[in-house]
DSSP file (Angstrom, degrees, kcal/mol; ACC not computed):
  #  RESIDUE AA STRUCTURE BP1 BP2  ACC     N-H-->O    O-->H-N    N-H-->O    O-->H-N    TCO  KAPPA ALPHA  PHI   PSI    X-CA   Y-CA   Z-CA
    1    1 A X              0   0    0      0, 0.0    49,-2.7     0, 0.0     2,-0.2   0.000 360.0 360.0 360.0 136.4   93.9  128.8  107.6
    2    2 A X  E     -A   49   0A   0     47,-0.2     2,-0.3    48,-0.1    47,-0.2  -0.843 360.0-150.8-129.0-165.6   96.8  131.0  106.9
    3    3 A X  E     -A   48   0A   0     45,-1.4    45,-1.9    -2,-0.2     2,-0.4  -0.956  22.0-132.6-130.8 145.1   99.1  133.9  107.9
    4    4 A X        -     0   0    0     -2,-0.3    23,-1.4    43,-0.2     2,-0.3  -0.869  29.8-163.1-106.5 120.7  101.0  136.2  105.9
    5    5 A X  B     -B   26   0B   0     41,-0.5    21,-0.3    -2,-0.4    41,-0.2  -0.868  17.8-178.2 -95.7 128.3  104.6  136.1  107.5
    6    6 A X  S    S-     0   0    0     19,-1.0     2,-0.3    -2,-0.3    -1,-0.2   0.820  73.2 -49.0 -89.7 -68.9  107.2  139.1  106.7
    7    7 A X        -     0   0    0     19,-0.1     2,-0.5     2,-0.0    18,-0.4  -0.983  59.3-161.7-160.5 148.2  109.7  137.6  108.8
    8    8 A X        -     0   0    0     -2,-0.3     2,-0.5    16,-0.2    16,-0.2  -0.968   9.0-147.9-143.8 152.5  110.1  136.1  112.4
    9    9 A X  B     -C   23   0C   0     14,-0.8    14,-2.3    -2,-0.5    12,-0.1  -0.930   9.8-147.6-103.1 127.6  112.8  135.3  114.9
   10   10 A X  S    S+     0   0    0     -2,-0.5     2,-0.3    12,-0.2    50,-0.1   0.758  79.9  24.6 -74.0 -10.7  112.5  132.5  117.4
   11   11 A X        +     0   0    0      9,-0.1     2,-0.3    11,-0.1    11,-0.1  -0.948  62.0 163.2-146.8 121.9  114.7  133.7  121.1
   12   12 A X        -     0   0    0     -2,-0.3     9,-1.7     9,-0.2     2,-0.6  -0.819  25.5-151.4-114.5 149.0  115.0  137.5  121.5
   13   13 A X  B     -D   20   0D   0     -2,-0.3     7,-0.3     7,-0.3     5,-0.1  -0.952  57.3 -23.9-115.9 108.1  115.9  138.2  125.0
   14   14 A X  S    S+     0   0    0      5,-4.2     4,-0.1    -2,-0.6     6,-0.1   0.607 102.9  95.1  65.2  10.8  114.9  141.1  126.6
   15   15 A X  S    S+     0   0    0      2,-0.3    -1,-0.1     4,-0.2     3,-0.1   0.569  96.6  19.5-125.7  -5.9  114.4  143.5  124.1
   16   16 A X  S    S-     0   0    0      1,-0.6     2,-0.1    -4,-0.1    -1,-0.1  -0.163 130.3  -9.4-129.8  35.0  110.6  143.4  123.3
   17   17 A X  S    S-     0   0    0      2,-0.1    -1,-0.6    50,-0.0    -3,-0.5  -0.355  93.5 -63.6 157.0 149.0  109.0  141.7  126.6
   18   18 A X  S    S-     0   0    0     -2,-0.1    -3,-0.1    -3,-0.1     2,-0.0  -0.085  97.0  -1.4 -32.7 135.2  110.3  140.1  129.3
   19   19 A X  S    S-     0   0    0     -6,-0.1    -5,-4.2    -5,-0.1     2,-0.3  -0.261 114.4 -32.1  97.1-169.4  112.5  136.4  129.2
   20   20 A X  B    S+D   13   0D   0     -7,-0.3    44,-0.5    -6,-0.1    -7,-0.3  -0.542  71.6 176.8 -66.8 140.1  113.0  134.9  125.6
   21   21 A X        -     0   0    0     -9,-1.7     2,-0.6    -2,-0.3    -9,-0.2  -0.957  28.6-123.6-152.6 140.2  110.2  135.5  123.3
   22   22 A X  B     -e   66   0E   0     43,-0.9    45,-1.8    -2,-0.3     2,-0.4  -0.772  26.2-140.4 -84.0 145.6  109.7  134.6  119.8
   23   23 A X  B     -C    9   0C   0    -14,-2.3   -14,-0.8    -2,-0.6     2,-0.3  -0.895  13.5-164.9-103.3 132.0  109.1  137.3  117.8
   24   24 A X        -     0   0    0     43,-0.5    45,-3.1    -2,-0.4     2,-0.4  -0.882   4.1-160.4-138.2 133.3  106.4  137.1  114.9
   25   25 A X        -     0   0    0    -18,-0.4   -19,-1.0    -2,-0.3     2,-0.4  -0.920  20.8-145.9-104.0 154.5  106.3  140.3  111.7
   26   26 A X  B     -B    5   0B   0     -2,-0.4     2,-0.4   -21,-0.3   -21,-0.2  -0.673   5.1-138.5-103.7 154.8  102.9  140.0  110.3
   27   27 A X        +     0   0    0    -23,-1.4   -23,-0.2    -2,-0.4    45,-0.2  -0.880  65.1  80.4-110.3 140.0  103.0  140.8  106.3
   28   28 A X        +     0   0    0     15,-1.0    44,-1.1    -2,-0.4     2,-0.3   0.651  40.7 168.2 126.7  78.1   99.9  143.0  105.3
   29   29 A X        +     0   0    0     13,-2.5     3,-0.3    14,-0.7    -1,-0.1  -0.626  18.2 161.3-125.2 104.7   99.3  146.5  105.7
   30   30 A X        +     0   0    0     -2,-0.3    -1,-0.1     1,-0.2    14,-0.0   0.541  68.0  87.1-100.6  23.8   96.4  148.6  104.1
   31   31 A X  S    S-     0   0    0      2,-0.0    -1,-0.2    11,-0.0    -2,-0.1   0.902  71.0-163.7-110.4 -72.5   96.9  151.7  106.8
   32   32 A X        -     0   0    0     -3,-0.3     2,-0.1     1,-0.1    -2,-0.1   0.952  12.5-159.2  79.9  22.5   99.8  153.4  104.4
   33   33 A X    >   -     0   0    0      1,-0.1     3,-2.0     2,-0.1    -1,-0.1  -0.255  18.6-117.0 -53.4 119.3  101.1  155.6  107.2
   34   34 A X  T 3  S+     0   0    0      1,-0.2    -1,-0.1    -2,-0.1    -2,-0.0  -0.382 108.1  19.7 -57.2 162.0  102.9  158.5  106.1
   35   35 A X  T 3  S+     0   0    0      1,-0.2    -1,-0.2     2,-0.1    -2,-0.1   0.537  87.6 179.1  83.5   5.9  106.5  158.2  107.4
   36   36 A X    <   -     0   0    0     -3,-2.0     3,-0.3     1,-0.1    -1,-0.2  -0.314  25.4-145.1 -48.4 140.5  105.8  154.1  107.8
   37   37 A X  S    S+     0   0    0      1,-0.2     2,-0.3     3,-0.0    -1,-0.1   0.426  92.5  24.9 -56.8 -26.8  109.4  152.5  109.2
   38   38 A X        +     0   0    0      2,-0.1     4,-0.3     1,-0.1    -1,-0.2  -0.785  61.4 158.2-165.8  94.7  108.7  149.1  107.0
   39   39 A X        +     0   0    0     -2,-0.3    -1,-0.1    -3,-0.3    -3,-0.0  -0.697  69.1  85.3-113.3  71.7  106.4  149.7  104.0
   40   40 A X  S >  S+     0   0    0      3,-0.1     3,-1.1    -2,-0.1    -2,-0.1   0.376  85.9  56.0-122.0 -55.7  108.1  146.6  102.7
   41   41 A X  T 3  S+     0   0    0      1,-0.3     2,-1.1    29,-0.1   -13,-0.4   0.781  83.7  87.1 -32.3 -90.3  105.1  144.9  105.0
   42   42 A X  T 3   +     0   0    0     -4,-0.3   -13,-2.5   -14,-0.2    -1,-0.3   0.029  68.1  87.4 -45.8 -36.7  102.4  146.7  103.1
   43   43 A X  S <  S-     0   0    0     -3,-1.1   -15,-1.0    -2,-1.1   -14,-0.7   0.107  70.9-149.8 -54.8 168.9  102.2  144.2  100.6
   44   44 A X        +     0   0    0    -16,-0.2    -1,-0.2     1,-0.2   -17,-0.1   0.302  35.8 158.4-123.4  21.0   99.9  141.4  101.5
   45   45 A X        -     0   0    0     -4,-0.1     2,-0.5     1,-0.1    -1,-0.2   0.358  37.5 -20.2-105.9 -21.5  101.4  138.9   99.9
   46   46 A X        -     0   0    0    -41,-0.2   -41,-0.5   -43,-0.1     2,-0.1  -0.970  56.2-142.3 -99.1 153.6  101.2  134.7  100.4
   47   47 A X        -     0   0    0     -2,-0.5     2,-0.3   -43,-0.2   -43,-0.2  -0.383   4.5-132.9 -94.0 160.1  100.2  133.3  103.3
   48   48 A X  E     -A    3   0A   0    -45,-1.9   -45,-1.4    -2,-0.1     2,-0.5  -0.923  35.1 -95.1 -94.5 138.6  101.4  130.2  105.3
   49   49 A X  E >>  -A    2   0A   0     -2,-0.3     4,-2.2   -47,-0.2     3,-1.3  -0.501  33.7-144.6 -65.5 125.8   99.6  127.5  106.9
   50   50 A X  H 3> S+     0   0    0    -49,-2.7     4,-2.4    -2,-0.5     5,-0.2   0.780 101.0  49.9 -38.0 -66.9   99.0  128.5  111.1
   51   51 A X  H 3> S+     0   0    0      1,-0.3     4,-1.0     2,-0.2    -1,-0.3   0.595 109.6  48.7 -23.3 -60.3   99.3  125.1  112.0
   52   52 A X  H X> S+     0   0    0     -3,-1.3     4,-2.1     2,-0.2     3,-0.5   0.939 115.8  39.2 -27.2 -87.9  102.2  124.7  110.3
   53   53 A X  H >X S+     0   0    0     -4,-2.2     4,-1.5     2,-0.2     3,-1.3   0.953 106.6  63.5 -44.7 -66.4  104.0  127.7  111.5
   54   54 A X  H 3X S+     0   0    0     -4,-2.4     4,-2.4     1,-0.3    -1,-0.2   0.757 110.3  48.0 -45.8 -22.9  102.7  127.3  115.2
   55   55 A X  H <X S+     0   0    0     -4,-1.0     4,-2.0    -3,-0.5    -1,-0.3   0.938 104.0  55.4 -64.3 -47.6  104.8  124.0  114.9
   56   56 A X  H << S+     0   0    0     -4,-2.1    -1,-0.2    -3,-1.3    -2,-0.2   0.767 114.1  38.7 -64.3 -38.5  107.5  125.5  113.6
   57   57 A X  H >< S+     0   0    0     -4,-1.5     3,-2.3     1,-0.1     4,-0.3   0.952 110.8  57.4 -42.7 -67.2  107.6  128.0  116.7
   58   58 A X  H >< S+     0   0    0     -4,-2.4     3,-0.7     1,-0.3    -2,-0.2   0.871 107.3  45.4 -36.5 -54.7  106.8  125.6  119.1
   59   59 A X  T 3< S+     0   0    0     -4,-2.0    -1,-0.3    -5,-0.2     3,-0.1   0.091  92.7  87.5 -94.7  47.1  109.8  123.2  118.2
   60   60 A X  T <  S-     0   0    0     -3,-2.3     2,-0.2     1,-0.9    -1,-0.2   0.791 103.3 -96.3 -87.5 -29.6  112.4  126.5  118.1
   61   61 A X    <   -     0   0    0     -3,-0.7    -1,-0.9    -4,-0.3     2,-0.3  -0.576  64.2 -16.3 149.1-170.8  112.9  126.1  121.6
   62   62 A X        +     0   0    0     -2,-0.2     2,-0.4    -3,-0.1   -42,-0.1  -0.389  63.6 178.9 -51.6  92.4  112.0  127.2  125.1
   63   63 A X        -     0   0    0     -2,-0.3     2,-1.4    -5,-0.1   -42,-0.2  -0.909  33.1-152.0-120.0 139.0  110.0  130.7  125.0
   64   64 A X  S    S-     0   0    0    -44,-0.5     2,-0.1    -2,-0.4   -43,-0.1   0.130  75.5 -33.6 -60.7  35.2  108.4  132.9  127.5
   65   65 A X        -     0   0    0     -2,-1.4   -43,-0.9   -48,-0.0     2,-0.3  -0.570  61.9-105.7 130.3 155.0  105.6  134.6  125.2
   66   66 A X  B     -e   22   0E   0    -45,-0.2     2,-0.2    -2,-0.1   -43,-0.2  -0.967  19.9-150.7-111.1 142.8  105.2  135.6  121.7
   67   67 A X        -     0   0    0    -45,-1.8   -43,-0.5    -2,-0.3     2,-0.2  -0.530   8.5-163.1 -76.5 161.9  105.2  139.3  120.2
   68   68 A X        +     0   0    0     -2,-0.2   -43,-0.1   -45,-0.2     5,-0.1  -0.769  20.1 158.1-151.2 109.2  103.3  139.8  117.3
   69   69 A X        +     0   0    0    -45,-3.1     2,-0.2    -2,-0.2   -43,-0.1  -0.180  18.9  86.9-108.3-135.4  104.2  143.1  115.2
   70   70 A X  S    S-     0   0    0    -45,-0.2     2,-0.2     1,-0.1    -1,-0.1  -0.546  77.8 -13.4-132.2-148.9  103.6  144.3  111.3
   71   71 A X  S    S-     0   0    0    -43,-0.3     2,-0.6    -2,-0.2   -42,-0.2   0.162 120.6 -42.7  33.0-141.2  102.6  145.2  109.2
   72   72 A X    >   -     0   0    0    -44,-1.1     3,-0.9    -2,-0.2   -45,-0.1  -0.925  51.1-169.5-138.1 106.5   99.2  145.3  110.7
   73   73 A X  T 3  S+     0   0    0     -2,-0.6     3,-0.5     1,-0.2     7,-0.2   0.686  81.5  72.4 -77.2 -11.0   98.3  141.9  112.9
   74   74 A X  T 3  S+     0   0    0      1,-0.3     3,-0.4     2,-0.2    -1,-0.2   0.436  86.8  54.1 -96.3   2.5   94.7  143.1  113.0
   75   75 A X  S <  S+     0   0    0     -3,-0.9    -1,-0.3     1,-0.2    -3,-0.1  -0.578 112.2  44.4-106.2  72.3   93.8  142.5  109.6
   76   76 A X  S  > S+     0   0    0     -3,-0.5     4,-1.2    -2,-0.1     5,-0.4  -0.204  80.0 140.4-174.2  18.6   94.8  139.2  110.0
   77   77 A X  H  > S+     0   0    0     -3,-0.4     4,-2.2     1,-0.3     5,-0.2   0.828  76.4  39.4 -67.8 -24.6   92.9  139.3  113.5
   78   78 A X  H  > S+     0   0    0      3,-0.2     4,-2.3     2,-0.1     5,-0.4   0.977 118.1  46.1 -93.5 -49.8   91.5  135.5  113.1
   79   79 A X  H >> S+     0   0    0      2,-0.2     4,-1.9     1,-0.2     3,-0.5   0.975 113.9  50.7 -59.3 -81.4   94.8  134.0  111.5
   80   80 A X  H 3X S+     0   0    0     -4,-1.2     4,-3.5     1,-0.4    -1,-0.2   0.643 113.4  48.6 -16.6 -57.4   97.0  135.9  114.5
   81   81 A X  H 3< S+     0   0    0     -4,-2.2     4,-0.5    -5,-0.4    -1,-0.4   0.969 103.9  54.0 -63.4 -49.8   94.5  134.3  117.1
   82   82 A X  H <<>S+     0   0    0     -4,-2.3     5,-0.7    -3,-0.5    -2,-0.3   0.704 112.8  53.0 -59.4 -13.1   94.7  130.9  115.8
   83   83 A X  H >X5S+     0   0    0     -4,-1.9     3,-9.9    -5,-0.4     2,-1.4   0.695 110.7  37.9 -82.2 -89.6   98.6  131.4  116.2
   84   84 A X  T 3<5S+     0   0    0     -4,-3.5    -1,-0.2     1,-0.3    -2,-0.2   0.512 106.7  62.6 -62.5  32.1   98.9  132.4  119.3
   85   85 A X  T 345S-     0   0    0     -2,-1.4    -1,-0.3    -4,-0.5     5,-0.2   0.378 126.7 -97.8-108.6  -5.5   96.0  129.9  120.9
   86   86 A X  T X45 -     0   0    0     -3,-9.9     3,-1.1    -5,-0.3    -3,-0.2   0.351  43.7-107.5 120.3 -21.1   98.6  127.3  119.5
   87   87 A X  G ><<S-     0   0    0     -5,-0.7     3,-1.0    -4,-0.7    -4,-0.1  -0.306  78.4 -39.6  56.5-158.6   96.8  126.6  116.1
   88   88 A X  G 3  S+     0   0    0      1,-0.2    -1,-0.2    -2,-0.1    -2,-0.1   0.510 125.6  88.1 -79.2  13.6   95.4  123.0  116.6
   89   89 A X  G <   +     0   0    0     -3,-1.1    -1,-0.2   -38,-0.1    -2,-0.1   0.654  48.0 130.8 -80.4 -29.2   98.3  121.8  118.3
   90   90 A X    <         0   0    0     -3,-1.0    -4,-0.1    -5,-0.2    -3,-0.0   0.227 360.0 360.0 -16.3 114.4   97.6  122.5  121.5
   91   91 A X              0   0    0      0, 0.0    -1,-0.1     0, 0.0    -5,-0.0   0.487 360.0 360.0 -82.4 360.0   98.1  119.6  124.0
């Protein structure tokens, strides 16, 4: 399965949820909002494998929770989940 990534940072501290958190932009958007902040996102375009990426999180370091913004993470709603449940990595 994949996920279309715009860009993500692994340790933000305190500035979009409690602790450390990696932060995840989702790529995708077909919404078009007037006045959008980042219709750079709208595009939809290639995807990553989840798996992949959730490893890549996972070994970034130590976090309390992930965000996930956009784009739009809910047209991606199955890819999104499979992230944050771990992808198949789960122990």
């Amino acid at each position: 399965m994949k996920i279309r990534i715009y860009e993500w940072q692994p340790n933000v501290c305190d500035v979009l949820g409690p602790g450390h958190r990696a932060v995840v932009w989702v790529q995708g958007c077909s919404l078009h909002c007037e006045g959008c902040i980042a219709p750079e996102m709208w595009d939809k375009g290639d995807g990553v494998d989840v798996d992949d990426f959730a490893r890549q999180l996972v070994s970034s370091g130590p976090i309390d929770g992930v965000i996930v913004s956009g784009g739009e993470p809910s047209e991606q709603a199955e890819a999104v989940g499979a992230l944050l449940m771990g992808g198949t990595i789960r122990g």
